[in-house]
C-alpha positions, 0 to 999 in steps of 0.5 A: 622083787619077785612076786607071785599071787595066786588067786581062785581057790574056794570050795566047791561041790565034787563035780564042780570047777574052778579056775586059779590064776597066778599072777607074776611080777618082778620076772620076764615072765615069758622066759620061764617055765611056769607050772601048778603044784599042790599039797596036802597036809602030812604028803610031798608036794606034787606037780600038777601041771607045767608049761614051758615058755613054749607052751608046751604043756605036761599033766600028772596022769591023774588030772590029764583031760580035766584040768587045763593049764595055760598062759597069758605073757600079756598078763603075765599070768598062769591059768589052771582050769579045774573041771569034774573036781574030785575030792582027792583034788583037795590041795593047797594049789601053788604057782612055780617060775622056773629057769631050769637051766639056772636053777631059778625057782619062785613060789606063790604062797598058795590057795586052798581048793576044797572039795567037798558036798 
């Protein structure tokens, strides 16, 4: 059974960082891409930042230079360190596995981040 299990969200001040974790199981993890989404009530889902088994890395424009994507196939865990938040960064954030090529995907049940004074 594949699991994954985010953790780390919380509140925090604007300006503030957090880092969220996702950690897998039930996976090869070091085949798949891994990746971080997020959604806000009433909004499509939007990639947030992905890095391949490679560890090649991608951001959407608007987080690039504050959030830092990484990953530990040791662990079997994903990272996405969140620094200079801002409250449009307000999301439930998600961890993706996928194997583009077969059309794999698993999805986390997400964590809340807040951003709030």
């Amino acid at each position: 059974q594949v699991q994954l299990v985010e953790t780390g969200g919380g509140l925090v001040q604007p300006g503030g960082s957090l880092r969220l974790s996702c950690a897998a199981s039930g996976i090869i993890f070091s085949i798949y891409a891994m990746g971080w989404y997020r959604q806000v009530p009433g909004k499509q889902r939007e990639l947030v930042a992905r890095i391949t088994n490679d560890h090649t890395t991608n951001y959407r424009d608007s987080v690039r230079g504050r959030f830092t994507i990484s990953r530990d196939n040791t662990k079997n865990t994903v990272y996405l360190q969140m620094n200079s938040l801002k409250p449009d960064d307000t999301a439930v954030y998600s961890c993706n596995a996928e194997r583009q090529r077969f059309g794999i995907n698993y999805w986390g049940q997400g964590t809340q981040v807040t951003v709030s004074s």
